[in-house]
GUVEXDO-49653 format. One record per residue: residue in one letter; x, y, z of N, C-alpha, C, CB in turn. Coordinates in steps of 0.1 Angstrom, whole numbers, padded with zeros to 4 digits, always signed. Glycine has a CB too. Layout:
GUVEXDO-49653
aXYZXYZXYZXYZ;...
This chain:
GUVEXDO-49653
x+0146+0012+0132+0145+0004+0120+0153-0009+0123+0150+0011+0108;x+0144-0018+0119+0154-0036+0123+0160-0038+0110+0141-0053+0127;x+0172-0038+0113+0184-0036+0098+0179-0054+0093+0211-0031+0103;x+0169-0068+0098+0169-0075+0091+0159-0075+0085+0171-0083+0094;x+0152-0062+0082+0140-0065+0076+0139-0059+0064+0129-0061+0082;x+0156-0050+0060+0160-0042+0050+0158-0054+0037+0177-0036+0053;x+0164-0064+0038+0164-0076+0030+0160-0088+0034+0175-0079+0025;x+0145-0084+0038+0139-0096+0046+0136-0113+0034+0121-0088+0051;x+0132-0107+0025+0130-0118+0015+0140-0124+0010+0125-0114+0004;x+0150-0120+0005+0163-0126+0005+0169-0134+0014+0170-0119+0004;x+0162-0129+0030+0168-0135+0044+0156-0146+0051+0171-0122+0056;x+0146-0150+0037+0138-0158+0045+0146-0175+0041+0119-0155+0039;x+0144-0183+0048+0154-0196+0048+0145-0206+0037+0156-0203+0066;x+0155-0211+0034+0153-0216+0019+0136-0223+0014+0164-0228+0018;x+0130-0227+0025+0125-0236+0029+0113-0227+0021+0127-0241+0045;x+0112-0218+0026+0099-0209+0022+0104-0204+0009+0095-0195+0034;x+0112-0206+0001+0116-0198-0015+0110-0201-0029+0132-0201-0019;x+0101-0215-0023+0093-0221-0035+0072-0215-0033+0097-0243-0032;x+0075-0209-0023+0058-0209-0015+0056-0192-0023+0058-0209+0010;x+0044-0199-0032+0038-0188-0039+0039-0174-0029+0022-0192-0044;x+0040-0159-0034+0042-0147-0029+0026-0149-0022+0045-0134-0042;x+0013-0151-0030+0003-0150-0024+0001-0153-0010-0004-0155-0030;x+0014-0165-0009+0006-0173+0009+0015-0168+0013+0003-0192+0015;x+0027-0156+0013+0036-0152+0023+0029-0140+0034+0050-0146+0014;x+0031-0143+0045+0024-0125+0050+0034-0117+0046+0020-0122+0068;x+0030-0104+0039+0038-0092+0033+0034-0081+0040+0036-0090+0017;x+0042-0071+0041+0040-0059+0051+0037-0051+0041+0050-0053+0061;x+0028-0038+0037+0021-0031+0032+0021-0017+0039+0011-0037+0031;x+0019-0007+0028+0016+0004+0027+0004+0013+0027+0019+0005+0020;x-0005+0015+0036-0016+0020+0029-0013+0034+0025-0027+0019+0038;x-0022+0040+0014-0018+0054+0012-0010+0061+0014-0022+0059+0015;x+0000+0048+0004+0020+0050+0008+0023+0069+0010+0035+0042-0013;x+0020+0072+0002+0025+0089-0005+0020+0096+0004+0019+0095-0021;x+0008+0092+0014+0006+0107+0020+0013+0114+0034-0009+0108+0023;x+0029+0111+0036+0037+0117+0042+0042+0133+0033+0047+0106+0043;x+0038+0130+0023+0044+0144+0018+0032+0154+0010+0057+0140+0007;x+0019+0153+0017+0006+0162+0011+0010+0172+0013-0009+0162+0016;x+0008+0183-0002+0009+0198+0000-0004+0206+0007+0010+0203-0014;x-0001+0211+0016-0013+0214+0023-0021+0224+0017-0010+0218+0036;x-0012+0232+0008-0017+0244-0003-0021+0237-0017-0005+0256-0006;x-0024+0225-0018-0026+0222-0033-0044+0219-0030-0015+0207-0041;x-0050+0225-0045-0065+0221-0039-0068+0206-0040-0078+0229-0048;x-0082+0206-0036-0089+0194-0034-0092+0187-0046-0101+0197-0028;x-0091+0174-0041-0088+0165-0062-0104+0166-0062-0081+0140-0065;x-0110+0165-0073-0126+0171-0079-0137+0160-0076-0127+0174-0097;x-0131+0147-0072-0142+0145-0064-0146+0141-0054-0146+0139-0068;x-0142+0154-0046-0150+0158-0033-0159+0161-0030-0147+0166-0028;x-0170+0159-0024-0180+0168-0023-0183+0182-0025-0184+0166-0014;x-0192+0186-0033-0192+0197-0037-0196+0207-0020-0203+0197-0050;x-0201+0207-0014-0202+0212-0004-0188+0213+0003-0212+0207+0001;x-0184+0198+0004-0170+0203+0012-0158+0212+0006-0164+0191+0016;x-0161+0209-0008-0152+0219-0012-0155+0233-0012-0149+0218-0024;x-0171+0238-0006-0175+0254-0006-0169+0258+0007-0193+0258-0007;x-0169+0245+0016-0165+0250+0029-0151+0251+0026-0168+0241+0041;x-0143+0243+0018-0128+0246+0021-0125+0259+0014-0118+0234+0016;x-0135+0263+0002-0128+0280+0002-0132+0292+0010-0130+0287-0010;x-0141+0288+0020-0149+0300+0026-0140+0295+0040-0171+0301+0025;x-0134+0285+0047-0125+0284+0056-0115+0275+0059-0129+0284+0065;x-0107+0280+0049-0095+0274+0046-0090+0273+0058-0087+0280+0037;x-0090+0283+0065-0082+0279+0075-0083+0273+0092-0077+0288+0074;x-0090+0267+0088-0102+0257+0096-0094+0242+0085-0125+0263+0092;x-0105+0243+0074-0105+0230+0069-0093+0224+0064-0114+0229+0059;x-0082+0231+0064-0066+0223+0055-0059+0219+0067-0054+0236+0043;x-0060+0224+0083-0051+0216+0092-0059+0205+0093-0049+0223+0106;x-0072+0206+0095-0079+0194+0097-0074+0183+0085-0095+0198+0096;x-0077+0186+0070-0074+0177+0060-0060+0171+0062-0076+0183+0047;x-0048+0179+0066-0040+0175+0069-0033+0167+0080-0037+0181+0067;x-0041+0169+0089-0040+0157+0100-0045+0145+0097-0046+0160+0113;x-0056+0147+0092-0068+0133+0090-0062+0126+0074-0090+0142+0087;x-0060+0131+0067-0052+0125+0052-0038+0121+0055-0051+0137+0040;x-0033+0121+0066-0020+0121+0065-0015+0106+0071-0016+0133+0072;x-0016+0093+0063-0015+0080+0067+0002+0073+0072-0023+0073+0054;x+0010+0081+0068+0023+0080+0068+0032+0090+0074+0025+0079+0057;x+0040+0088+0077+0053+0099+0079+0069+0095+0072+0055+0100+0097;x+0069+0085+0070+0082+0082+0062+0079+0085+0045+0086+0063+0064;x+0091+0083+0042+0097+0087+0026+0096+0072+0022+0116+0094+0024;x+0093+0065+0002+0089+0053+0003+0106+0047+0001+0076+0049-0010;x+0115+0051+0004+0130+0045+0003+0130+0038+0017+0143+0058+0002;x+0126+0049+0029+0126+0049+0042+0115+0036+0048+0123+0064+0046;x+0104+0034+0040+0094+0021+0037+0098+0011+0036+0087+0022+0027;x+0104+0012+0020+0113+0003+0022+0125-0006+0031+0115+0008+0016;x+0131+0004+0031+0145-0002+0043+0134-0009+0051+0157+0012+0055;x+0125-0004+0056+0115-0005+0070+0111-0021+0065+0098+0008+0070;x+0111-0029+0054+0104-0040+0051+0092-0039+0042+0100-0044+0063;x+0086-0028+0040+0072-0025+0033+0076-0032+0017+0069-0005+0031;x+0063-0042+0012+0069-0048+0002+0056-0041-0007+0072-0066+0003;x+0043-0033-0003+0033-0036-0012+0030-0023-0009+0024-0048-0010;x+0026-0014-0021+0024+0000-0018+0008+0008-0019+0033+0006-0026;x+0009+0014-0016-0012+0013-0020-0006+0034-0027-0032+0012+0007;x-0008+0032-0040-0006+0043-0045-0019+0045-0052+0006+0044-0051;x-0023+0057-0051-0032+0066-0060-0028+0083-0065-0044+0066-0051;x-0029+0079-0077-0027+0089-0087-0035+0095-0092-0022+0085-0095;x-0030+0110-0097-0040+0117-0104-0031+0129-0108-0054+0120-0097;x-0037+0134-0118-0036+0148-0130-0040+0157-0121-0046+0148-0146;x-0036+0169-0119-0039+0182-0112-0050+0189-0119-0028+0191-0112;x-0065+0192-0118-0068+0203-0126-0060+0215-0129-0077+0207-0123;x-0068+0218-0142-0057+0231-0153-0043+0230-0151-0059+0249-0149;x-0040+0215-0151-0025+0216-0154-0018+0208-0168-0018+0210-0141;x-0009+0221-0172-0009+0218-0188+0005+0203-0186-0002+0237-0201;x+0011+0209-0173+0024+0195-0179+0014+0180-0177+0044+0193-0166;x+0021+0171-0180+0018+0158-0179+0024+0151-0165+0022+0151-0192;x+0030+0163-0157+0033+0153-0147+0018+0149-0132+0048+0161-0139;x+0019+0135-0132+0008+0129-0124+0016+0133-0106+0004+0108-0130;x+0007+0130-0096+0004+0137-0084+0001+0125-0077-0007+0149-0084;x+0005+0120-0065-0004+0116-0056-0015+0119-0048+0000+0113-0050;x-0025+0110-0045-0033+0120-0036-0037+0112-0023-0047+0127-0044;x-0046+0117-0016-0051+0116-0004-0057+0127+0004-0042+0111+0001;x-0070+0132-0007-0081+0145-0002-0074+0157-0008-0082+0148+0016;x-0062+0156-0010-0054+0167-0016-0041+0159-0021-0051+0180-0006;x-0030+0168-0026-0022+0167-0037-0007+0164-0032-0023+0181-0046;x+0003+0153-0037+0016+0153-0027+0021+0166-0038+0029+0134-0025;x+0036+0169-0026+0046+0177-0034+0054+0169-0046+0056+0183-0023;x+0053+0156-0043+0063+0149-0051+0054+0145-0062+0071+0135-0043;x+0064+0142-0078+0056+0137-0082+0056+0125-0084+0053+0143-0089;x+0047+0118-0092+0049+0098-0093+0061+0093-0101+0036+0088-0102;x+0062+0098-0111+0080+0097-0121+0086+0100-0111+0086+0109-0137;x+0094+0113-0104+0103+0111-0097+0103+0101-0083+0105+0123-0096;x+0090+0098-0079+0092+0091-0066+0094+0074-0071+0078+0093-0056;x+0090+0066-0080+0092+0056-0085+0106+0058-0090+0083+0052-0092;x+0112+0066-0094+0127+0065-0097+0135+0063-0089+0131+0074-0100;x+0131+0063-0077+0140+0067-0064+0137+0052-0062+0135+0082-0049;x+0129+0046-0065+0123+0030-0060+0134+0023-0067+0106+0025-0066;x+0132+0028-0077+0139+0016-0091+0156+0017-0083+0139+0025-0117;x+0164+0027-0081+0174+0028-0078+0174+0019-0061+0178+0043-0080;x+0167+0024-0055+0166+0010-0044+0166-0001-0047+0157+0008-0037;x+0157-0006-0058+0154-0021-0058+0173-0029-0066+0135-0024-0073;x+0172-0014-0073+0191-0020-0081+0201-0025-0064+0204+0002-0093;x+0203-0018-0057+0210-0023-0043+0199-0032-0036+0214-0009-0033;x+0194-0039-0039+0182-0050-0032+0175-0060-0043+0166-0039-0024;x+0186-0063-0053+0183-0072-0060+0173-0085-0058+0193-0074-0062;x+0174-0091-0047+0163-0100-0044+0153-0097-0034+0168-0112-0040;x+0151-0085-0035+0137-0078-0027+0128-0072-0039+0141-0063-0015;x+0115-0074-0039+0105-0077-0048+0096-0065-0043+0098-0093-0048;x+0090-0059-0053+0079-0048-0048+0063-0049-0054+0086-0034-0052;x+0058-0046-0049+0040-0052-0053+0036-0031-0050+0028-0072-0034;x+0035-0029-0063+0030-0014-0068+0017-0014-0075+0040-0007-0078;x+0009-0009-0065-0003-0008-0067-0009+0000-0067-0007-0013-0064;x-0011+0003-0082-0016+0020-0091-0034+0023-0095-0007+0020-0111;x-0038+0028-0085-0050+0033-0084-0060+0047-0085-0050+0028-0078;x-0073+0048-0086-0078+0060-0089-0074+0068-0098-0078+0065-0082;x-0067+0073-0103-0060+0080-0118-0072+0088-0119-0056+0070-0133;x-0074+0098-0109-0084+0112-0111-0077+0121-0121-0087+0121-0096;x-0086+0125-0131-0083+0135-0141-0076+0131-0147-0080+0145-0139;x-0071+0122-0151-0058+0112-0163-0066+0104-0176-0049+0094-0151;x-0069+0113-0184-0076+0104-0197-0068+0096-0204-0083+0112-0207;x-0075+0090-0215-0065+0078-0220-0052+0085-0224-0071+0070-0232;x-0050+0093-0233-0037+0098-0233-0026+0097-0223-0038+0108-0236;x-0033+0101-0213-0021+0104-0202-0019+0091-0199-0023+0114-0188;x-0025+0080-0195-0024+0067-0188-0017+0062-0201-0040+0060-0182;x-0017+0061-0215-0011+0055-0225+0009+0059-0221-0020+0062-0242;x+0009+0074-0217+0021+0081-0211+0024+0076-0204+0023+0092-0205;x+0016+0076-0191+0022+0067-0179+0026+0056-0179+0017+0065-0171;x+0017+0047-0187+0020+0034-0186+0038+0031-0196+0004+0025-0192;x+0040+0041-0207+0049+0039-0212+0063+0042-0205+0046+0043-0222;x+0058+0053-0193+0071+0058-0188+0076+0051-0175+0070+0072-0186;x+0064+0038-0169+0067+0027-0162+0075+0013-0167+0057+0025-0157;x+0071+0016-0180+0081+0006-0189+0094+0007-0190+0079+0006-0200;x+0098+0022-0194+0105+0024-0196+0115+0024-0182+0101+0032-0204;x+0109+0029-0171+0116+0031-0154+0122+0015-0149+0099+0037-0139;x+0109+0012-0154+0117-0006-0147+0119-0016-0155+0110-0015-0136;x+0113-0015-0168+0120-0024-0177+0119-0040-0174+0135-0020-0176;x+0131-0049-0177+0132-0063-0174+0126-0068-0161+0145-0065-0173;x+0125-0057-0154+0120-0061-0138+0108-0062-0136+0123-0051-0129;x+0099-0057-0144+0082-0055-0144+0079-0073-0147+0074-0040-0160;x+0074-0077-0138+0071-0091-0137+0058-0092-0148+0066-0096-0120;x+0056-0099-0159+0045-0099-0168+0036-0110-0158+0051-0103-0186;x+0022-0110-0166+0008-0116-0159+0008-0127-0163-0005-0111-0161;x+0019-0130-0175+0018-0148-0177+0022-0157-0167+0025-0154-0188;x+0033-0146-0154+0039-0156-0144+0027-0158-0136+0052-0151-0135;x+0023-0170-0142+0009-0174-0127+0017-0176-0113-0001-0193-0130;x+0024-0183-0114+0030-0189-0098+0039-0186-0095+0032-0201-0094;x+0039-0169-0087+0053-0164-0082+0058-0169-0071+0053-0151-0081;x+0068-0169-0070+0082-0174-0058+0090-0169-0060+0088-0188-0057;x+0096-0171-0047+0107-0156-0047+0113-0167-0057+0120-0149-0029;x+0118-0174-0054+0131-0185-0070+0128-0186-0079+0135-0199-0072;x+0116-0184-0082+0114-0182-0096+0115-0171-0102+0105-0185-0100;x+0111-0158-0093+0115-0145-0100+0129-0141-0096+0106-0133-0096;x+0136-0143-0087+0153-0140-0088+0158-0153-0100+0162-0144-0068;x+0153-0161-0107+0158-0167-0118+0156-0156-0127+0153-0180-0122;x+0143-0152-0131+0137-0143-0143+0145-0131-0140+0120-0139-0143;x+0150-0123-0125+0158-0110-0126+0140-0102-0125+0172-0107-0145;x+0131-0106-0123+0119-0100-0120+0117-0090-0101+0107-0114-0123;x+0116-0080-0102+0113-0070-0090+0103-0065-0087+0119-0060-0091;x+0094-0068-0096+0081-0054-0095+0071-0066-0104+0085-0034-0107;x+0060-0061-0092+0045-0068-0098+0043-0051-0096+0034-0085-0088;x+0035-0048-0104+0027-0038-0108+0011-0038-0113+0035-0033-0118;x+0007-0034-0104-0010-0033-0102-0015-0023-0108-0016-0032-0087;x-0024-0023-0121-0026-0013-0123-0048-0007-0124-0016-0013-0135;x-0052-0005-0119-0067-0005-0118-0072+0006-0123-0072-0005-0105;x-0072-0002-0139-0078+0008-0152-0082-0007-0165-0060+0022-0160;x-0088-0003-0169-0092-0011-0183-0079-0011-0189-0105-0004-0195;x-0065-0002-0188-0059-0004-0195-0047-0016-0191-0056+0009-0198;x-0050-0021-0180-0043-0031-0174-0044-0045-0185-0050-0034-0159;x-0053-0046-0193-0056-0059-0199-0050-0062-0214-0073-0061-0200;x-0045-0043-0216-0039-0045-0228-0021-0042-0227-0047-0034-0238;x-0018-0046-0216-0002-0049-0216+0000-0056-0205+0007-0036-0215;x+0009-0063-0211+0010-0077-0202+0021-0077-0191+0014-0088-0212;x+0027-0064-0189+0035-0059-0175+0028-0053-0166+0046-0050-0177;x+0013-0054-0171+0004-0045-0157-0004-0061-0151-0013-0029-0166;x-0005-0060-0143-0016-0070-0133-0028-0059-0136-0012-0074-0112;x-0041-0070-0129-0052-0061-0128-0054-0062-0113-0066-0065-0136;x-0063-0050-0107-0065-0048-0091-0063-0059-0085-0078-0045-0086;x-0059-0057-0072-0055-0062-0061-0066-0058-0051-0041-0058-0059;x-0079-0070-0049-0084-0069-0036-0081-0061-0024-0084-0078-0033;x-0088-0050-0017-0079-0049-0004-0098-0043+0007-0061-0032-0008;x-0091-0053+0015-0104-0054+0025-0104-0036+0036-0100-0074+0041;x-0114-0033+0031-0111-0024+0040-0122-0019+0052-0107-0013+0033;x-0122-0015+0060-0134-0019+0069-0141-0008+0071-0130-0025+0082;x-0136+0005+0066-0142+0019+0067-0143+0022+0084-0158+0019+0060;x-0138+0016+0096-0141+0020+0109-0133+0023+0117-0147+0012+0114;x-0138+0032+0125-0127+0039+0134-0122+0035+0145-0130+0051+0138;x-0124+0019+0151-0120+0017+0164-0117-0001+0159-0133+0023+0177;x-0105-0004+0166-0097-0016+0165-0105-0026+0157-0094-0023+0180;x-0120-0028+0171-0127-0036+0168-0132-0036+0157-0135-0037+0175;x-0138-0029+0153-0147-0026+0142-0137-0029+0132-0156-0012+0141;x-0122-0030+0128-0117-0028+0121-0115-0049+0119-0105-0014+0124;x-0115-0051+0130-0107-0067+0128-0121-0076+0131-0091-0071+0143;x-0132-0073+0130-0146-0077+0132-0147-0077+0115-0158-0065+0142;x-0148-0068+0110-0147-0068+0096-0141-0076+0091-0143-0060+0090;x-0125-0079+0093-0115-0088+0089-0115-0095+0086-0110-0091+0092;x-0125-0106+0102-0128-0116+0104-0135-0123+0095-0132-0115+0112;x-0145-0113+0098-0160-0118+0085-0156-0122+0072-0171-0103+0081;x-0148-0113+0068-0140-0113+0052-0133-0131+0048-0122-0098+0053;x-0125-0131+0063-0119-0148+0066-0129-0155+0065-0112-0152+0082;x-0137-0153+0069-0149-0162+0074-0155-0167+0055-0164-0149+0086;x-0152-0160+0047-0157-0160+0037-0147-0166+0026-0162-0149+0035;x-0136-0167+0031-0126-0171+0025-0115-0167+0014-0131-0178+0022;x-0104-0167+0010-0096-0158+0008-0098-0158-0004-0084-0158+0012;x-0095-0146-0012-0097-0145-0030-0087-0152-0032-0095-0131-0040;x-0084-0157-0048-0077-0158-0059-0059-0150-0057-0088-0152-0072;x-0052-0155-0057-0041-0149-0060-0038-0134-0050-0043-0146-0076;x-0033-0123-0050-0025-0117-0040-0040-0106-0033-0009-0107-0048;x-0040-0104-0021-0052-0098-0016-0049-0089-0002-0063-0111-0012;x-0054-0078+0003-0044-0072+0011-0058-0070+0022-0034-0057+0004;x-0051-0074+0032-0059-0071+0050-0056-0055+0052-0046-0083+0067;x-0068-0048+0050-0065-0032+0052-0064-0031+0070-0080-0020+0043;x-0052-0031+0077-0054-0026+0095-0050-0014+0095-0046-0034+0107;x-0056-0004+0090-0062+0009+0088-0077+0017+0090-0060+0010+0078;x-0077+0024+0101-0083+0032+0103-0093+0041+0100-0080+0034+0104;x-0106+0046+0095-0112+0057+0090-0121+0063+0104-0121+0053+0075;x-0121+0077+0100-0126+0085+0107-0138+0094+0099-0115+0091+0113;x-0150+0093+0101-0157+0099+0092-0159+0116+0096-0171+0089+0091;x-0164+0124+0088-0167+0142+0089-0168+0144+0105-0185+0148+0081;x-0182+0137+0106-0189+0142+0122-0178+0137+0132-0207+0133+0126;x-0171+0129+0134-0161+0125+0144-0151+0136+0141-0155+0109+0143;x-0147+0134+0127-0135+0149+0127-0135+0159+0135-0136+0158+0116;x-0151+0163+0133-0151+0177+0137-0156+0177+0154-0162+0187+0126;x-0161+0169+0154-0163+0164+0173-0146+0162+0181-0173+0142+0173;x-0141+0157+0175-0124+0157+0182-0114+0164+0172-0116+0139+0184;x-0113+0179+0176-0106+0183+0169-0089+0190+0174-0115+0191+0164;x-0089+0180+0185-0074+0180+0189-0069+0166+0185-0072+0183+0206;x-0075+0152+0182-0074+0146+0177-0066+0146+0163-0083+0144+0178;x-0063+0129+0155-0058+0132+0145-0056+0118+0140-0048+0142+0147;x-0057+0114+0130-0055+0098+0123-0045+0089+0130-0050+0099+0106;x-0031+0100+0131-0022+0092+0141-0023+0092+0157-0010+0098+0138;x-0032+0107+0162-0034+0096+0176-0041+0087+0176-0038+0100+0188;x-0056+0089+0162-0065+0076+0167-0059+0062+0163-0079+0076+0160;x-0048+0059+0155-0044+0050+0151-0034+0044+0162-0041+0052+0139;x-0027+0051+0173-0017+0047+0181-0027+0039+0192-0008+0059+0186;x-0036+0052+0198-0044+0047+0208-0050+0029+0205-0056+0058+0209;x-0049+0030+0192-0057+0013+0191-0051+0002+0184-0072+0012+0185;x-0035+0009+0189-0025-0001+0179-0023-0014+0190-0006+0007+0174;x-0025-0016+0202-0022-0025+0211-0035-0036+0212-0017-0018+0225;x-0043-0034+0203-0057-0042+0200-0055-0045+0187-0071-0033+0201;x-0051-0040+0178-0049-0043+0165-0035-0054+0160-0046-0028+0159;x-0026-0050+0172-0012-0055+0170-0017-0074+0179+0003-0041+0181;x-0021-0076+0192-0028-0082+0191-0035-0095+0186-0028-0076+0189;x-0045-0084+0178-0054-0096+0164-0042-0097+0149-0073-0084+0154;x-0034-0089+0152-0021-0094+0142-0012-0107+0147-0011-0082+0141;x-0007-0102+0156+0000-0115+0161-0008-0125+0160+0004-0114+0176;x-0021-0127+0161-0031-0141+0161-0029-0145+0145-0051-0138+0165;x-0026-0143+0134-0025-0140+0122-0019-0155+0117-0018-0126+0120;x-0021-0154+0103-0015-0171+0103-0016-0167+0080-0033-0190+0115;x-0004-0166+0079-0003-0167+0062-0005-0183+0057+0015-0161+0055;x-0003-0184+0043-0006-0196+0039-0019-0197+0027-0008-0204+0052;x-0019-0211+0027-0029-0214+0012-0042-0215+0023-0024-0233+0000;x-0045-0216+0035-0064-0222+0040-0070-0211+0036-0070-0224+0059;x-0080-0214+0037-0092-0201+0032-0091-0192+0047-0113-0209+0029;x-0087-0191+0055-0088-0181+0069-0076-0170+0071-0087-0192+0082;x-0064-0183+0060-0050-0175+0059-0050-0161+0050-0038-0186+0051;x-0038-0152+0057-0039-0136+0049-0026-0138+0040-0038-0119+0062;x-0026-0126+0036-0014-0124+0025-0006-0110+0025-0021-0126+0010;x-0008-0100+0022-0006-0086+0024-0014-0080+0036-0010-0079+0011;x-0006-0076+0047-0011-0068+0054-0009-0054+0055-0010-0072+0062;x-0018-0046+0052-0016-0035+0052-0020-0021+0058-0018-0035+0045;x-0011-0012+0068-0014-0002+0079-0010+0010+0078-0010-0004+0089;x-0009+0022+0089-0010+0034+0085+0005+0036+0095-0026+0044+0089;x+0014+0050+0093+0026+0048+0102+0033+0036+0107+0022+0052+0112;x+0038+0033+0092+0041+0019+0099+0060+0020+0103+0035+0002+0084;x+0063+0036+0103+0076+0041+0108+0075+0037+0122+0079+0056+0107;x+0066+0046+0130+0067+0041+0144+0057+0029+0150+0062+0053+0153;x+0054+0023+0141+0044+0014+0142+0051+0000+0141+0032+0017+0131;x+0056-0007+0144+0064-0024+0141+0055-0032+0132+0065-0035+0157;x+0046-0027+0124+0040-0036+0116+0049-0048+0107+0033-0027+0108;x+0060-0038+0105+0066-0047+0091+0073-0057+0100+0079-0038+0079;x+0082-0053+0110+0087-0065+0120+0076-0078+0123+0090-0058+0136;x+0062-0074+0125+0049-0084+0127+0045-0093+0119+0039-0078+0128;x+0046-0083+0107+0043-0093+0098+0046-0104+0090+0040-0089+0094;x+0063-0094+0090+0070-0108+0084+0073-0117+0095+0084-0106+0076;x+0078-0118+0107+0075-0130+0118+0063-0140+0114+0070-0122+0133;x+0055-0135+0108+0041-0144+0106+0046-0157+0098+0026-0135+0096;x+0056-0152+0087+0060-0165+0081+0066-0174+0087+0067-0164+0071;x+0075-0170+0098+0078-0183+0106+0070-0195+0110+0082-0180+0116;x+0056-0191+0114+0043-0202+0118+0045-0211+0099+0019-0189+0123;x+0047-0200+0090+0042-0206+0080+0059-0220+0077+0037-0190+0066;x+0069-0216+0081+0079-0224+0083+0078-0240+0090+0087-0214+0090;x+0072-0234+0100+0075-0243+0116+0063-0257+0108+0066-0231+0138;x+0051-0249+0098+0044-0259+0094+0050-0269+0082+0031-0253+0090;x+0056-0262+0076+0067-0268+0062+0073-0279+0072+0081-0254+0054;x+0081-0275+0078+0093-0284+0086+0087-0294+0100+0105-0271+0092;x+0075-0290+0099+0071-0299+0110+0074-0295+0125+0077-0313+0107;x+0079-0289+0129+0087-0281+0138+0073-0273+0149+0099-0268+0127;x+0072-0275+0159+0060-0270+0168+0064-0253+0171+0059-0281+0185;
């Protein structure tokens, strides 16, 4: 872990403290939570119905597999944190037949932790990292009807409070939100985002669905090529592996396929360039990014975005 990336934002030089969050390159989380999938919790319900007949008739076949292939992370999100990770890709959901109200992460199956206690552990980080900012982004909400999401949303109010950056701040900078005492942009991707004004609505995130470097930054491209959205948008450099490849390499696993093609990916990162042009990225976002130097990569990217401020080659 590079102890300057613990308080990278705070440690970016003055020069960059007025440059909207959107044109900074930010290091990202994909499918922050699935370091800690219960391998014994079932399958969230909308799986395919077939694949769920196979997972009760061979469980014990299909849950190492789910657990190698679901498993996008190996750090804790404290440990993310320290790491630099500013932007988290969370998805939530309600357990079937479960009477409490506590919500679950997922990723093909269920974490051990739940979302109240693991955002708690956040808020107490962000209190020792006062000018480090976090971009939480709350998605899928399988099995969570309005009631529960009316809960949740009240018990994220309640968790971070003064800190929850409201959607009237159009033009964030770090100086303008260390004036406000603001920490947390919070994404939330539900209709219920429009009726409180501490939720943002979705956050774009390009994802390429493909299993090999190329195919992943060919996509990318194309996306550049088209020009960058509105306000904060995330570069998915993440991996998928579809059924039939699963089961064709089954000594394989998300993290060797993602190592094998991190020196192609890392790369088309280094070529990378933040900022306001339509070609420039903003959030980049990957899988293992413990043993992976993503977060070290990405924030380096702002320096190009520096050297252009200051004129400096």
């Amino acid at each position: 872990m590079d102890p300057r990336c613990q308080d990278w934002m705070s440690g970016l030089p003055e020069e960059l403290w007025d440059v909207p969050l959107t044109n900074l390159a930010i290091p990202g989380s994909h499918d922050a939570m699935s370091y800690c999938l219960d391998i014994n919790s079932p399958l969230i319900p909308s799986e395919p119905e077939t694949f769920r007949l196979l997972d009760r008739l061979f469980s014990c076949v299909t849950r190492p597999a789910i657990f190698k292939w679901a498993t996008t992370q190996d750090r804790s999100m404290e440990e993310q944190l320290s790491m630099g990770i500013r932007y988290f890709d969370l998805r939530i959901a309600h357990k079937p037949n479960d009477s409490s109200r506590d919500l679950y992460f997922t990723h093909v199956i269920y974490t051990h932790l739940t979302v109240l206690e693991t955002l708690s552990s956040v808020a107490v980080w962000l209190t020792s990292h006062p000018k480090e900012v976090v971009i939480l982004a709350c998605s899928h909400f399988e099995g969570i009807d309005d009631k529960l999401h009316q809960s949740f949303i009240f018990s994220l109010k309640k968790l971070f409070g003064s800190r929850l950056c409201p959607q009237k701040e159009a033009v964030l900078t770090l100086r303008s939100l260390w004036t406000s005492g603001y920490q947390v942009v919070l994404s939330y991707d539900s209709q219920f985002a429009a009726r409180h004004a501490e939720l943002w609505p979705p956050i774009p995130y390009w994802w390429a669905n493909q299993r090999t470097a190329q195919g992943v930054t060919s996509y990318l491209d194309w996306n550049k090529d088209l020009g960058r959205p509105e306000g904060f948008f995330v570069s998915g450099l993440n991996l998928t592996a579809d059924r039939f490849y699963i089961a064709e390499h089954p000594k394989q696993s998300l993290r060797t396929l993602t190592c094998s093609n991190w020196e192609a990916l890392r790369t088309w990162l280094e070529e990378q360039e933040p900022g306001s042009d339509p070609e420039s990225l903003n959030i980049i976002a990957g899988d293992f990014v413990g043993p992976l130097p993503l977060c070290s990569l990405v924030i380096a990217l702002n320096q190009k975005l520096l050297r252009r401020k200051t004129g400096n080659c």
